[in-house]
N, CA and C atoms as an extended XYZ file, in Angstrom:
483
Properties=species:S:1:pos:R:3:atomname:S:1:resname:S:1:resid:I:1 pbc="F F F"
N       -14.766       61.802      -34.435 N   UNK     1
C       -15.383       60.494      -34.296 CA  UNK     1
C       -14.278       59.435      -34.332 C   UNK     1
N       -13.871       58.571      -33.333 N   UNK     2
C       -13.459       57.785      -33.437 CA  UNK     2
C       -13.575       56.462      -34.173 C   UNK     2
N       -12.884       55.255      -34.223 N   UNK     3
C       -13.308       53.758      -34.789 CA  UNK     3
C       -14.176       53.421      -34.233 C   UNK     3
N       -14.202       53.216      -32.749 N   UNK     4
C       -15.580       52.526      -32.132 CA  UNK     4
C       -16.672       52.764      -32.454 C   UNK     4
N       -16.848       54.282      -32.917 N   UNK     5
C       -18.033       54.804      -33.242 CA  UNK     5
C       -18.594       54.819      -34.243 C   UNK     5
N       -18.127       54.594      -35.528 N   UNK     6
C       -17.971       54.042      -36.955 CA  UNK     6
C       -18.686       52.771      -37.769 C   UNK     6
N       -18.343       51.689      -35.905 N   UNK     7
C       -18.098       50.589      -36.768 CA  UNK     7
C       -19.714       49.660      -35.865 C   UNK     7
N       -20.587       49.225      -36.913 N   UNK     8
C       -21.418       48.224      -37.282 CA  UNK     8
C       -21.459       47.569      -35.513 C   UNK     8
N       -22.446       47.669      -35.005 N   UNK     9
C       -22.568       46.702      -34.465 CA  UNK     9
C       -22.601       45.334      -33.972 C   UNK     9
N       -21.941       44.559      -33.487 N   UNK    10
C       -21.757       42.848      -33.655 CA  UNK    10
C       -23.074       42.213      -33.071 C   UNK    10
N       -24.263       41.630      -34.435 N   UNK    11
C       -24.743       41.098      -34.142 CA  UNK    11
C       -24.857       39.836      -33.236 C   UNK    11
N       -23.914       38.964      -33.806 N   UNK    12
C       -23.279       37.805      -32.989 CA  UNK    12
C       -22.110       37.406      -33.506 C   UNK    12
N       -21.788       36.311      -32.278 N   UNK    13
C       -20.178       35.885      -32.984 CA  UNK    13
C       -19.934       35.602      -34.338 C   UNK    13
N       -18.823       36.008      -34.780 N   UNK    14
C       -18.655       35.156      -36.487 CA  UNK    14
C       -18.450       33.977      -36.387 C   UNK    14
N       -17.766       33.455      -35.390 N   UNK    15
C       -17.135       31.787      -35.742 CA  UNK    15
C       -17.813       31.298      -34.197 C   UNK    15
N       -18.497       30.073      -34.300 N   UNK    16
C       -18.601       29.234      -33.050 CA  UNK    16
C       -18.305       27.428      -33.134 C   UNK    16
N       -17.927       27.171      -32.606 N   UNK    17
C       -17.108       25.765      -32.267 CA  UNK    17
C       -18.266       24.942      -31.492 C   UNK    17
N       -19.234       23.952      -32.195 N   UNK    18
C       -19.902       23.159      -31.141 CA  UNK    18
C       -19.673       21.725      -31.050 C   UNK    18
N       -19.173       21.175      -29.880 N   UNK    19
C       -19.096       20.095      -29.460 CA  UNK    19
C       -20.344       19.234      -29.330 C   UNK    19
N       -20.489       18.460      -30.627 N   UNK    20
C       -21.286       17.434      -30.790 CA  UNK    20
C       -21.502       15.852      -30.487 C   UNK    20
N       -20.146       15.549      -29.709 N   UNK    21
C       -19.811       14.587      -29.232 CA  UNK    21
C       -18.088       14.355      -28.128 C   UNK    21
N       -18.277       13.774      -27.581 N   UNK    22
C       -17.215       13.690      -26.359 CA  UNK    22
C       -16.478       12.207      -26.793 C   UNK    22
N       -16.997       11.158      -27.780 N   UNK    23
C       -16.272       10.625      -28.209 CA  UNK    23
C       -15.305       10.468      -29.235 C   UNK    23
N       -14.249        9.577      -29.171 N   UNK    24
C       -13.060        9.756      -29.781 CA  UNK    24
C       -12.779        7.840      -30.123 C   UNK    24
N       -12.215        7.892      -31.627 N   UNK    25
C       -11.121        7.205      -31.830 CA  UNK    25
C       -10.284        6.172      -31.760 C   UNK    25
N        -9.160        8.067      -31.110 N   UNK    26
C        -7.777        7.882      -30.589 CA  UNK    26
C        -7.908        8.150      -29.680 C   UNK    26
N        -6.482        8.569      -29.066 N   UNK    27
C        -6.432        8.825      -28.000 CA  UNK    27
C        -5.030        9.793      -28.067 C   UNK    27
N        -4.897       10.959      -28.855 N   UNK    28
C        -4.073       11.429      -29.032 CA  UNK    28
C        -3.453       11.988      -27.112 C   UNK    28
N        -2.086       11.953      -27.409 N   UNK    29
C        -1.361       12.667      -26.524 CA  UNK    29
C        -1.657       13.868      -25.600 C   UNK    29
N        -1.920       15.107      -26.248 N   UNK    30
C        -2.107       16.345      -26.191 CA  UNK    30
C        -3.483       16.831      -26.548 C   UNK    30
N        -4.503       15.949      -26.336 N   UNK    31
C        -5.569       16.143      -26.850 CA  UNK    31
C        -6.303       16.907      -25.765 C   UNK    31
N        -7.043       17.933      -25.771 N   UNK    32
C        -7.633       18.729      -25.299 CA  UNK    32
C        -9.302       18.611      -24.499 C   UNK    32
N        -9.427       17.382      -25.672 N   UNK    33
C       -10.974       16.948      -25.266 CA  UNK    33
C       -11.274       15.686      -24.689 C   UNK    33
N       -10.088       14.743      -23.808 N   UNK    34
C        -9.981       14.058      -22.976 CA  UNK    34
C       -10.359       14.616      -21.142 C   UNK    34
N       -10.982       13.430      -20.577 N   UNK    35
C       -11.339       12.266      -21.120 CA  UNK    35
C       -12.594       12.154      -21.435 C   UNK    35
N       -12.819       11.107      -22.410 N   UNK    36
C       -13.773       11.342      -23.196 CA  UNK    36
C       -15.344       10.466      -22.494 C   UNK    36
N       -16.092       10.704      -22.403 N   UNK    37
C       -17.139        9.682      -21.919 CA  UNK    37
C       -17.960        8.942      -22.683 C   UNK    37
N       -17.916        9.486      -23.974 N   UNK    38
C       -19.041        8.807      -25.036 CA  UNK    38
C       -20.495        9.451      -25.212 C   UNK    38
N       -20.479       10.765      -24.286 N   UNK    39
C       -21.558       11.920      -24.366 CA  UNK    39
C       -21.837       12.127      -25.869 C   UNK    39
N       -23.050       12.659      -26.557 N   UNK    40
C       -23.023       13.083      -27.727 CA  UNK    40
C       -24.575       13.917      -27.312 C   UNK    40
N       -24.242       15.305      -28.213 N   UNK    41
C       -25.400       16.028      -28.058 CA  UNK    41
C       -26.767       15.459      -28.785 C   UNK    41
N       -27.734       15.796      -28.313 N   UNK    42
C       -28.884       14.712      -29.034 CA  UNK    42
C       -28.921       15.891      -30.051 C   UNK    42
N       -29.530       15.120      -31.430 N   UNK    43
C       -29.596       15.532      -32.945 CA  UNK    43
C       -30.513       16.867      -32.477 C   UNK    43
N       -31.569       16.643      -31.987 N   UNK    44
C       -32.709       17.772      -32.076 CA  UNK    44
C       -32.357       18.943      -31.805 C   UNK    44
N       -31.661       18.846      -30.260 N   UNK    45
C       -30.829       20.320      -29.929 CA  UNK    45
C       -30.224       21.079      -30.853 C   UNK    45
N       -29.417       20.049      -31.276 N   UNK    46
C       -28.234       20.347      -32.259 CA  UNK    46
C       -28.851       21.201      -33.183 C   UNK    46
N       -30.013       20.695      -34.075 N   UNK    47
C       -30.771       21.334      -34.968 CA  UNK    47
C       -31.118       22.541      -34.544 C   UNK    47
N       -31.659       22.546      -33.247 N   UNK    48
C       -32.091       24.074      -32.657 CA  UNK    48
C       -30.883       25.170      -32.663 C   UNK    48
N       -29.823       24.811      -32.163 N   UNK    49
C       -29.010       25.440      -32.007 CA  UNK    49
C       -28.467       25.883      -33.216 C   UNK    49
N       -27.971       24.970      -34.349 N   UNK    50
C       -27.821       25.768      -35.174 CA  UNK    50
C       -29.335       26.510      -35.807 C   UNK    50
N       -30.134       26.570      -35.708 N   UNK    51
C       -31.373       27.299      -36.200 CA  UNK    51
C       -31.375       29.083      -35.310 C   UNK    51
N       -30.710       28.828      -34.211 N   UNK    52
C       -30.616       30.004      -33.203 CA  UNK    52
C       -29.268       31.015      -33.728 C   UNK    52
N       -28.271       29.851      -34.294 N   UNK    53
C       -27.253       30.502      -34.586 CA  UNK    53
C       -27.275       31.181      -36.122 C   UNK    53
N       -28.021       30.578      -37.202 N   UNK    54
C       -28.399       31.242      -38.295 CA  UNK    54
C       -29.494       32.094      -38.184 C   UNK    54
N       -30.320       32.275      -37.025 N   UNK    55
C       -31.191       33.671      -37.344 CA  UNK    55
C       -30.751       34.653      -36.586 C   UNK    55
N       -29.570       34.449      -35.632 N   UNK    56
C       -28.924       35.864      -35.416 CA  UNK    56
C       -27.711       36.137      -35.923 C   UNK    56
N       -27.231       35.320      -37.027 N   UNK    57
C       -26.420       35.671      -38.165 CA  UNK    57
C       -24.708       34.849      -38.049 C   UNK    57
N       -24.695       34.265      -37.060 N   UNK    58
C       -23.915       33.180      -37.022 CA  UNK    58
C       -23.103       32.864      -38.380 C   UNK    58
N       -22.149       33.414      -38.925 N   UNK    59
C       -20.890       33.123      -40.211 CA  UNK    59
C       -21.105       31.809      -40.116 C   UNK    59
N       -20.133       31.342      -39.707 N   UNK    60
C       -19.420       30.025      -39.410 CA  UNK    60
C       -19.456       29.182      -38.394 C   UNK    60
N       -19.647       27.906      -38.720 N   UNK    61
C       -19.990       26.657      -37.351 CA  UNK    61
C       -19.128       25.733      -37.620 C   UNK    61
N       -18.107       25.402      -36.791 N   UNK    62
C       -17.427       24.096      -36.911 CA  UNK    62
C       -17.889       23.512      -35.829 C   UNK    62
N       -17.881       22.240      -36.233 N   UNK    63
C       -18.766       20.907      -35.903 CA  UNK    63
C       -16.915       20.108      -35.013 C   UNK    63
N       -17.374       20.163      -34.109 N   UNK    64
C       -15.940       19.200      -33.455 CA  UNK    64
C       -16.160       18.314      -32.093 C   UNK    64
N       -15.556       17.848      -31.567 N   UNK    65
C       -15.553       16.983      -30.330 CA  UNK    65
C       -14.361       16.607      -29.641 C   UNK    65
N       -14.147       15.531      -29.864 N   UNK    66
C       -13.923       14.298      -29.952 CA  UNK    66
C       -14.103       13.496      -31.334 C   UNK    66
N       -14.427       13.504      -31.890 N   UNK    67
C       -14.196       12.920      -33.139 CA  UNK    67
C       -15.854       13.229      -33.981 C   UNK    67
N       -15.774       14.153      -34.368 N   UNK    68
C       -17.575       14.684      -35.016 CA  UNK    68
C       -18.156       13.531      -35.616 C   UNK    68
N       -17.338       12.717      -36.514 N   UNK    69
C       -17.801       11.753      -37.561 CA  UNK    69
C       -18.436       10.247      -36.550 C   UNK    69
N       -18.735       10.519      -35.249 N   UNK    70
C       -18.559        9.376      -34.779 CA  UNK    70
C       -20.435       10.108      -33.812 C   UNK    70
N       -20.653       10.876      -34.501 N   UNK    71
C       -22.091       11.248      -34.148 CA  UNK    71
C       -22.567       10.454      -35.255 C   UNK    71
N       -23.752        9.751      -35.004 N   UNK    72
C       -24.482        9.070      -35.987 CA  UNK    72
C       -25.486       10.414      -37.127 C   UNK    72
N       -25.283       11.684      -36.407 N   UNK    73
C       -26.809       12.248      -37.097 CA  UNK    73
C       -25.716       13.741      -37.748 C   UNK    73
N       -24.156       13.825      -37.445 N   UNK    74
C       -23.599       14.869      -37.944 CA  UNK    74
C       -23.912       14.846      -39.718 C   UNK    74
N       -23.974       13.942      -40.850 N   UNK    75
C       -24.429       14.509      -42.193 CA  UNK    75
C       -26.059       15.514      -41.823 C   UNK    75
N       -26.756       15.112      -41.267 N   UNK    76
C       -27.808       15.980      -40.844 CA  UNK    76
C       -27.627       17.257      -40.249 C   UNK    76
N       -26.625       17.510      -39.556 N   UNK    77
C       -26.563       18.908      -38.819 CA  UNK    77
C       -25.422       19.903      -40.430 C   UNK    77
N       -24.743       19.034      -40.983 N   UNK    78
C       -24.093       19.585      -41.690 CA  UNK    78
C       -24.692       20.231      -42.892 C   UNK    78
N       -25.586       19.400      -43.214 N   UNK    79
C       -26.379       19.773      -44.192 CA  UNK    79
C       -27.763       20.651      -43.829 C   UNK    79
N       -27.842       20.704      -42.143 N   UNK    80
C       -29.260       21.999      -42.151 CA  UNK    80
C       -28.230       22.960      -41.881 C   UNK    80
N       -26.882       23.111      -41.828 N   UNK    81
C       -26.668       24.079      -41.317 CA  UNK    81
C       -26.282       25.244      -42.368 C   UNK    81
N       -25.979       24.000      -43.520 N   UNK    82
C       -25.498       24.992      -45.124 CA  UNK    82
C       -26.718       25.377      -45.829 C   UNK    82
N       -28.094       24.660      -45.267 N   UNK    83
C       -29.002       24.992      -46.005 CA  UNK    83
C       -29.718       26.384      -45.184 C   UNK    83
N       -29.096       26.388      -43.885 N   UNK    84
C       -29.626       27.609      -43.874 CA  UNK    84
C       -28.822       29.079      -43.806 C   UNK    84
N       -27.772       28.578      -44.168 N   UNK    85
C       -26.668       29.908      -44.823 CA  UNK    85
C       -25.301       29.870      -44.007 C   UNK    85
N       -25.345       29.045      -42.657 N   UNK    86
C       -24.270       29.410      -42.213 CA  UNK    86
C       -22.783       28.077      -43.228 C   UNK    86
N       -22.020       28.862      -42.821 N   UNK    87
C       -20.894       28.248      -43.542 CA  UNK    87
C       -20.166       27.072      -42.289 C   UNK    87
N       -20.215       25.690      -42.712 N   UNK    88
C       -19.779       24.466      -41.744 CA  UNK    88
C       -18.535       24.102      -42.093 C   UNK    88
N       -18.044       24.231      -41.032 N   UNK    89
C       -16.635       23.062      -40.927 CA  UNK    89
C       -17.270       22.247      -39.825 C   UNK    89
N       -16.089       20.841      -40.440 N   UNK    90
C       -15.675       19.753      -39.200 CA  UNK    90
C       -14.486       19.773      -39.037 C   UNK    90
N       -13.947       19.675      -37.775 N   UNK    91
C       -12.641       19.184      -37.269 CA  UNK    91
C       -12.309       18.288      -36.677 C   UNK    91
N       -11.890       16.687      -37.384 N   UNK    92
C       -12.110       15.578      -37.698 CA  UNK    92
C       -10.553       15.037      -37.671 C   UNK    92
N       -10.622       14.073      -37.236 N   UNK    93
C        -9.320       12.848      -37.266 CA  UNK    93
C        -9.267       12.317      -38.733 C   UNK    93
N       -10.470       12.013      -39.270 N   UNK    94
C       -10.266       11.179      -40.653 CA  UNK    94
C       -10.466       10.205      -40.796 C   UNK    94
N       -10.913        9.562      -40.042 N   UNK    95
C       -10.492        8.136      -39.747 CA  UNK    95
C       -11.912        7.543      -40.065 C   UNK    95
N       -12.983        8.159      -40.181 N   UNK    96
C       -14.061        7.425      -39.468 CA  UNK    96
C       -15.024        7.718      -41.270 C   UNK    96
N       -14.386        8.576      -42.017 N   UNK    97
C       -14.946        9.203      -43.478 CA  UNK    97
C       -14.788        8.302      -43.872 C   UNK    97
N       -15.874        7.333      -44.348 N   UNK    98
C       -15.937        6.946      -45.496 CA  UNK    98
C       -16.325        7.680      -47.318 C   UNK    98
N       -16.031        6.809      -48.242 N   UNK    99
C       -16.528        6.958      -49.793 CA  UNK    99
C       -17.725        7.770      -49.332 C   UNK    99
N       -18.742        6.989      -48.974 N   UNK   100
C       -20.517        7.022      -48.865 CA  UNK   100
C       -20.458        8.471      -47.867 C   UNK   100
N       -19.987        9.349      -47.081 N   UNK   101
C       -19.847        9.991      -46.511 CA  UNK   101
C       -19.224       11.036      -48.127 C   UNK   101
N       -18.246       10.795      -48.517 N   UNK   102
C       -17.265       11.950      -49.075 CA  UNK   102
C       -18.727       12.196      -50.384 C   UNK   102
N       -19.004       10.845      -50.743 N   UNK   103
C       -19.956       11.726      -52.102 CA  UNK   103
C       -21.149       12.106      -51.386 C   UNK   103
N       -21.923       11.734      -50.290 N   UNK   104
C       -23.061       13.128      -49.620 CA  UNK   104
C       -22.259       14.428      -49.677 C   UNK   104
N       -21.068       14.598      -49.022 N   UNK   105
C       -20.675       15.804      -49.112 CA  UNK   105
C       -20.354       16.276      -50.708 C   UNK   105
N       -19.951       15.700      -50.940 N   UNK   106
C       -19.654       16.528      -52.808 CA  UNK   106
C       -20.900       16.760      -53.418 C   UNK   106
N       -22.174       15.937      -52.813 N   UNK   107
C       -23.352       16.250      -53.515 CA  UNK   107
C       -24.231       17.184      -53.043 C   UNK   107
N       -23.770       17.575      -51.850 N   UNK   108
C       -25.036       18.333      -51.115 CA  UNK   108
C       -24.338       19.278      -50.232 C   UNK   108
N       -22.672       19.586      -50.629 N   UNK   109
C       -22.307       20.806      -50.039 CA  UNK   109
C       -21.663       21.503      -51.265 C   UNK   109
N       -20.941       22.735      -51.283 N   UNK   110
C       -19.367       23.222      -51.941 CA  UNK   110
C       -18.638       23.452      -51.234 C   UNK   110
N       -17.341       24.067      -51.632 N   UNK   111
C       -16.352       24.725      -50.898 CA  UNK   111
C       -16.865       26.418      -50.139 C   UNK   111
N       -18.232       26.813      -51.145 N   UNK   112
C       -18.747       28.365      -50.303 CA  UNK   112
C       -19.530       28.707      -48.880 C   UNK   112
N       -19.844       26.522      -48.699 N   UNK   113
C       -20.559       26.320      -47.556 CA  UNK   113
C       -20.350       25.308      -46.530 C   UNK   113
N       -19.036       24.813      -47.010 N   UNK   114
C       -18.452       23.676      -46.198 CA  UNK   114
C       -17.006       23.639      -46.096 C   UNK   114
N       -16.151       23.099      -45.024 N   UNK   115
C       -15.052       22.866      -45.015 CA  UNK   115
C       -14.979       21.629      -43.915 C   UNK   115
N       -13.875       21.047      -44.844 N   UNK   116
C       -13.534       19.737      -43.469 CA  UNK   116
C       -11.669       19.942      -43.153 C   UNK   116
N       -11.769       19.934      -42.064 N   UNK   117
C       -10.266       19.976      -41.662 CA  UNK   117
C        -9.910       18.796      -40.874 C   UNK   117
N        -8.481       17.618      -41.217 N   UNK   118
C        -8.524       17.031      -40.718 CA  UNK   118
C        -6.903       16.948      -40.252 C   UNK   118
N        -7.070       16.826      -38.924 N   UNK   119
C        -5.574       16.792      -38.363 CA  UNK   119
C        -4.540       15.608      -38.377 C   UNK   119
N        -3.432       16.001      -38.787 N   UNK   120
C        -2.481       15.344      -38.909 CA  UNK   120
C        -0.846       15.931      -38.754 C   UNK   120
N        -0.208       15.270      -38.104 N   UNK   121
C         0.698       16.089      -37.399 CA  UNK   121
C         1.829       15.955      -38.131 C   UNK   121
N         2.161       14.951      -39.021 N   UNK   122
C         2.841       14.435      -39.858 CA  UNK   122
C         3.049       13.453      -40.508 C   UNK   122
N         3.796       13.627      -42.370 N   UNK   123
C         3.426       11.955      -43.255 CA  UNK   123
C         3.793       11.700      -43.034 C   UNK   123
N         5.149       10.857      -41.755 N   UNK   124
C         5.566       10.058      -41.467 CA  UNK   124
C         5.006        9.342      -40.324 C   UNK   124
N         4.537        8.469      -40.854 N   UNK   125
C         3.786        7.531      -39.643 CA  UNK   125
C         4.922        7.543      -38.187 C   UNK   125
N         5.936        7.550      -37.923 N   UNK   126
C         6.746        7.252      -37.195 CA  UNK   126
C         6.617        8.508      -36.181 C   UNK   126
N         6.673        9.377      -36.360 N   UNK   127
C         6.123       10.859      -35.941 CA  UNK   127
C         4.293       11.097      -35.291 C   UNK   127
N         3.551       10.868      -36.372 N   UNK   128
C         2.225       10.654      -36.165 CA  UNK   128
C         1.993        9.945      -34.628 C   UNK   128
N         2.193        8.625      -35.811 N   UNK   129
C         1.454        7.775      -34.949 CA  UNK   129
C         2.158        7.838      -33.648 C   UNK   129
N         3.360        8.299      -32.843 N   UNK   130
C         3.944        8.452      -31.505 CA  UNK   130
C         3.370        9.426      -31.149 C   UNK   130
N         2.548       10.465      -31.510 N   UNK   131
C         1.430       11.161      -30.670 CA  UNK   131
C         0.126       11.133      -31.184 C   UNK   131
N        -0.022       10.479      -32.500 N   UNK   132
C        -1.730       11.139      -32.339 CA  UNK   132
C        -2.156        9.182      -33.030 C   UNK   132
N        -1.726        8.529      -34.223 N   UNK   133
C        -2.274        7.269      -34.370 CA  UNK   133
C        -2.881        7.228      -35.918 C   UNK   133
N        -2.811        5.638      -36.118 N   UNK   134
C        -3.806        5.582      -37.923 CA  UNK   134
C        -3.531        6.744      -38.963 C   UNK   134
N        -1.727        6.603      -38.709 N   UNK   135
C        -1.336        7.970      -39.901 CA  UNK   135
C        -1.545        7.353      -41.061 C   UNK   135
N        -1.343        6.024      -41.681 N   UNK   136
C        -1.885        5.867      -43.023 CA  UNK   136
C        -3.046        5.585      -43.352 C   UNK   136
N        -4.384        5.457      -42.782 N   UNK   137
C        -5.732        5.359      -42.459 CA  UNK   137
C        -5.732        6.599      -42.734 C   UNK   137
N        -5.576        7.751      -41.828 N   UNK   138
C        -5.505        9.229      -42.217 CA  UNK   138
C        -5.051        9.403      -43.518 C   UNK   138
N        -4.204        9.129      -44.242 N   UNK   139
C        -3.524       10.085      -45.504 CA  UNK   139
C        -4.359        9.202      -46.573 C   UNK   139
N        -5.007        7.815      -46.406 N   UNK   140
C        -5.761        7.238      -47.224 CA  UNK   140
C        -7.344        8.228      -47.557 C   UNK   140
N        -7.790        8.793      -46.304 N   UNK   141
C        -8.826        9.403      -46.290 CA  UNK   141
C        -8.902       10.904      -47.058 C   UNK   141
N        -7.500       11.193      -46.714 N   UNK   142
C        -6.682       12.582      -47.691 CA  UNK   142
C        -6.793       12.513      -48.768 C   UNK   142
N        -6.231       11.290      -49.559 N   UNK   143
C        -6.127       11.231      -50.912 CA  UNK   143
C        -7.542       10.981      -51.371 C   UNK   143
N        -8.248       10.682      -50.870 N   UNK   144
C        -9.602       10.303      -51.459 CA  UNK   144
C       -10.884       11.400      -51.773 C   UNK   144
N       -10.021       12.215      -50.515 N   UNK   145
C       -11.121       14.006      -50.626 CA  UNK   145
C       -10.550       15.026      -51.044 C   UNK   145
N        -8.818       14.620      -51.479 N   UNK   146
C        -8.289       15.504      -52.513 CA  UNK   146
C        -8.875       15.563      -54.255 C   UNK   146
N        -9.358       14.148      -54.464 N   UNK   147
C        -9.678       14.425      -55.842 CA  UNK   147
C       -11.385       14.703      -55.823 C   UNK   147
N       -12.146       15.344      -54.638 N   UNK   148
C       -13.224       16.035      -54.635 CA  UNK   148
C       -13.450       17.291      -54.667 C   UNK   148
N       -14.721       17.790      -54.882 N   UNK   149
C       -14.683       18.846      -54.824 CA  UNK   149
C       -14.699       19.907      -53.351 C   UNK   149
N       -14.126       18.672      -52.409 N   UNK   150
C       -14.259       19.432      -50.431 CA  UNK   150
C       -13.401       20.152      -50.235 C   UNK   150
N       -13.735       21.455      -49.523 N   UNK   151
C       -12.559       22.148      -49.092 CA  UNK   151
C       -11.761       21.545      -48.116 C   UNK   151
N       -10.920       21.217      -48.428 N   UNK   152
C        -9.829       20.343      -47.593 CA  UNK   152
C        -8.692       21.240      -46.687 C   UNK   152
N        -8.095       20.995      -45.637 N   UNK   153
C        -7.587       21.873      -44.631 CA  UNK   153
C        -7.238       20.910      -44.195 C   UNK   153
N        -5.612       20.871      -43.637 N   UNK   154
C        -5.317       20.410      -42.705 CA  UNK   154
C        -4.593       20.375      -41.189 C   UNK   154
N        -4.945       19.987      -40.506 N   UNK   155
C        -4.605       21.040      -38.979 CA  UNK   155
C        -3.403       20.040      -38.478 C   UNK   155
N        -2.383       21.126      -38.165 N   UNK   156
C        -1.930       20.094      -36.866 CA  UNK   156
C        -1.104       20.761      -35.869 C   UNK   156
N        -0.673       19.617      -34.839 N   UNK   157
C        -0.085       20.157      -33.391 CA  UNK   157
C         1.303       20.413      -33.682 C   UNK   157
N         2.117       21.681      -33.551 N   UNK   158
C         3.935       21.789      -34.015 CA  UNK   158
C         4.556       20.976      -32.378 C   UNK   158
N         4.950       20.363      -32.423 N   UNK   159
C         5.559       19.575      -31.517 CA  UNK   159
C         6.834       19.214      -31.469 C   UNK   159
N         7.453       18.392      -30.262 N   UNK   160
C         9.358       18.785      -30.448 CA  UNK   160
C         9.567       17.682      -31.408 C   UNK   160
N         8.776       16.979      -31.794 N   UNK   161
C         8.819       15.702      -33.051 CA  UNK   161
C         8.722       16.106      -34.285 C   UNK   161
């Protein structure tokens, strides 16, 4: 008997990436999800979809775009999506988190059902901000969800800078 034959069937993907919005920001350099139109998926779908993706067993959902935080209804998708087991990230600029944002999340997620990752390419604004922008806006938003209880992550682009 070989491995193939061994091994568990794949119900569905473990990790899926949904684009909840096409707007942005910035306007980073190297950005992938340019150009942007200001599209945003309507809330309801959204809800469906993750409802489709937690009853065929869907791990993990990161929430991304163009800038997630700039959907008016993403605390809503974040929070049906932990309530119904799957585990959420966002992958987020930073920029757009407020206080009133960081304590919904400390109150109504953990680290076993949420993660926010927010990119930054480097603490030197001089670096940053020549490809991506609002590097001390960014590291202000850092320090503020470091002394929470959010799983914090931070992403960035290795570049010749």
């Amino acid at each position: 008997m070989n491995a193939q034959e061994t091994r568990s069937p794949l119900r569905a993907p473990f990790t899926v990436c949904m684009w909840i919005t096409d707007s942005c920001n910035l306007a980073c350099k190297y950005c992938y999800a340019m150009p942007f139109s200001g599209r945003r998926m309507e809330t309801r779908r959204a809800l469906e979809l993750i409802d489709e993706m937690a009853d065929i067993g869907v791990f993990n959902l990161t929430l991304a775009g163009g800038e997630p935080f700039l959907h008016p209804d993403i605390l809503q998708m974040i929070l049906h999506g932990t309530s119904r087991g799957v585990r959420v990230g966002v992958l987020s600029n930073g920029i757009t988190i407020g206080q009133d944002v960081i304590r919904a999340l400390e109150e109504h997620t953990d680290p076993t059902n949420f993660m926010l990752q927010i990119s930054l390419d480097s603490v030197d604004p001089a670096i940053n901000d020549s490809v991506r922008g609002k590097t001390n806006k960014v590291l202000e938003t850092i320090e503020r969800i470091a002394g929470s209880n959010i799983d914090l992550q931070l992403a960035c682009v290795v570049h010749k800078l």
